[in-house]
C-alpha positions in Angstrom: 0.0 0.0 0.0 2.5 2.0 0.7 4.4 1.8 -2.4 1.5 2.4 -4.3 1.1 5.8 -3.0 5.0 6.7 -3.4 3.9 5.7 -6.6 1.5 7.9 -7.5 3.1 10.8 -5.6 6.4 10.4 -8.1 3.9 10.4 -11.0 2.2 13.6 -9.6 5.6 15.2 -9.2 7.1 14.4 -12.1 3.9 15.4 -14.1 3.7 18.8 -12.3 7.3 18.7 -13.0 6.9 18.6 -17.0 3.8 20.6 -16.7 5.8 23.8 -15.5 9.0 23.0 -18.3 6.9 23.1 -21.0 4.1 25.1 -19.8 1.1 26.0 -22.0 2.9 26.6 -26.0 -0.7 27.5 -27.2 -1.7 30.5 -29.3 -1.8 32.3 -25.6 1.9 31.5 -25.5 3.0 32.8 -28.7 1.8 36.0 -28.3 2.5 36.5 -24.6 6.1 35.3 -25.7 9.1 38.2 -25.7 8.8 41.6 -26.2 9.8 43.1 -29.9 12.1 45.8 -30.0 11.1 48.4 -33.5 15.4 48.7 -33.6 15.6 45.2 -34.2 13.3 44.8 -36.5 14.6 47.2 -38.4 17.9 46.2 -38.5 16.6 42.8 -39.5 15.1 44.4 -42.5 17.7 46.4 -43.5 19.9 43.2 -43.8 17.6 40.9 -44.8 15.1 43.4 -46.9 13.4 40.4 -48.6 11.6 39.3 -45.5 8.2 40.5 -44.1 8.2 42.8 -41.4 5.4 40.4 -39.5 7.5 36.9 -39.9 10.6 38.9 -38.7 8.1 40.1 -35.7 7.4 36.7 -35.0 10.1 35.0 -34.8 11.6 38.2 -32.6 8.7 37.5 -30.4 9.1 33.6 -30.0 13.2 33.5 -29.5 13.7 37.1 -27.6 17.1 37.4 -29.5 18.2 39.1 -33.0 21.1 36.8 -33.0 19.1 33.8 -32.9 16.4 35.4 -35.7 19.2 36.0 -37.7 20.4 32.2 -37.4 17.0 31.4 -38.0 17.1 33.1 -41.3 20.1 31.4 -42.9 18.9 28.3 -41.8 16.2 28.5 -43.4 18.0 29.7 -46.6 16.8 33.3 -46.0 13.0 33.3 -45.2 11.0 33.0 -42.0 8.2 31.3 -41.6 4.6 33.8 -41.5 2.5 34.1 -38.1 -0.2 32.1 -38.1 -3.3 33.7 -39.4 -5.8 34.8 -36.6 -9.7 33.8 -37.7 -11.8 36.6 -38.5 -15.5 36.3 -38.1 -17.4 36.3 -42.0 -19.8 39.3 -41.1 -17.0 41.4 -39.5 -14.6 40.7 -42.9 -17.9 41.9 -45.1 -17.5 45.9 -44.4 -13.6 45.6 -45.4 -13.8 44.8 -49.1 -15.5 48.0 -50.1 -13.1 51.3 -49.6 -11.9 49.5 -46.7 -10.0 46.9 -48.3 -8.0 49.5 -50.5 -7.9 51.2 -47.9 -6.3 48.4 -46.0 -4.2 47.7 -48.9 -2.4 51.1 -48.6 -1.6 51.1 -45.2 -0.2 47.4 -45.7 1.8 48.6 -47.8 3.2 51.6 -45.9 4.1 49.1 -43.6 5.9 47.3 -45.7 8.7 49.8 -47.4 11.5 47.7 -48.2 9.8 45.1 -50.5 8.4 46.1 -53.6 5.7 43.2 -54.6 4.5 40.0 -52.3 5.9 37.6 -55.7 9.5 38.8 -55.3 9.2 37.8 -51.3 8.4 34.4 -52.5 11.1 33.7 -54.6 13.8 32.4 -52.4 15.7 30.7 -55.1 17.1 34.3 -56.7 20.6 34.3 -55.0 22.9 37.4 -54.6 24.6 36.8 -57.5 21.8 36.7 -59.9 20.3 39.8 -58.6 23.7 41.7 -58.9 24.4 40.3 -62.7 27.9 39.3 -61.0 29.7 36.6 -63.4 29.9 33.9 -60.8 32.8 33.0 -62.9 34.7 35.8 -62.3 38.0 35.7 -60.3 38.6 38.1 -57.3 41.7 40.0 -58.2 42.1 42.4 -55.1 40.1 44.3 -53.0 38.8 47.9 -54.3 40.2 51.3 -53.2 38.2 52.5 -50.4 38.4 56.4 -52.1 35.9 59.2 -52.0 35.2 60.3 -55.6 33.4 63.7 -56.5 31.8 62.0 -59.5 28.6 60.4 -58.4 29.3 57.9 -60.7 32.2 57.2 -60.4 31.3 56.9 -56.4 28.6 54.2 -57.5 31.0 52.7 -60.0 33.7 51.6 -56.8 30.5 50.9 -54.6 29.4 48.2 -56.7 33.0 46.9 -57.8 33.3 47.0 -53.5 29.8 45.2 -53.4 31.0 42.2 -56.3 34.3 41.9 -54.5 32.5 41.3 -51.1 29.9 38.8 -52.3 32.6 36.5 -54.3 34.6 37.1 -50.8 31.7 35.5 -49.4 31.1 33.1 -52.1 34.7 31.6 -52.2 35.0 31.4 -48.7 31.6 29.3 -48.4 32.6 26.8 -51.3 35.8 26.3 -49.4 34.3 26.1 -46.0 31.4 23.3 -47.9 34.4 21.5 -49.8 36.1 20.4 -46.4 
């Protein structure tokens, strides 16, 4: 008898136990998770401009750290996943498709300043290379001069020799890290 209720306690304590590790990871939890700082998103978006400001929000808000959003992101080969979408009631979504919805549209995309259209956000495939027209071919011969030029274009001329000689830095140094 005895050992029966030794029993049970250890299973009661070591339920409780779990109980409080884990805690409740509902929809309560995700949103009552950490607190989003606007600098950090921003930065986020500034070096990762292809990602929406609402999946960078989210993940801020479930792991509390930039560092571990930005791991996040290159994990995941430069997207986050999207919050999940809160259910809106049919009659109260009726009103908003009338001058609302455009309405709705506009400020969306006020929020959104750094991307330019949703289909170019889903294209994760484009890498740096391609968008920059860089001939991944190309060798890297040395670095740039870092000089201030009174021609603007001459300026944006060395910026994007500087930008080319920075991603096949980056490129190089990943094949050789993936080779061994």
């Amino acid at each position: 008898m005895n050992n029966v209720i030794v029993l049970l306690a250890v299973i009661a304590v070591v339920f409780f136990f779990f109980w409080m590790i884990l805690g409740n990871n509902g929809p309560d939890g995700v949103s009552a998770g950490y607190p989003v700082r606007e600098d950090h998103v921003r930065e986020l978006l500034l070096v990762f401009p292809g990602i929406e400001e609402e999946a960078v929000r989210y993940d801020l808000r479930k792991t509390g750290s930039i560092q571990q959003t930005t791991e996040n992101i290159l994990r995941l080969g430069g997207t986050l996943p999207m919050p999940p979408q809160e259910r809106v009631p049919q009659h109260a979504a009726g009103p908003s498709t009338s001058n609302g919805g455009i309405q709705g549209q506009q400020s969306n995309n006020r929020s959104h300043p750094s991307t330019s259209t949703s289909s170019s956000n889903n294209k994760s495939s484009v890498d740096l290379i391609q968008r920059l027209s860089i001939d991944p071919d190309a060798e890297i011969v040395e670095k740039p001069e870092n000089k201030w030029h009174a021609d603007p274009q001459m300026r944006a001329i060395n910026f994007n020799k500087k930008k080319e000689y920075m991603v096949l830095q980056a490129r190089k140094k990943f094949l050789e890290k993936n080779q061994s």
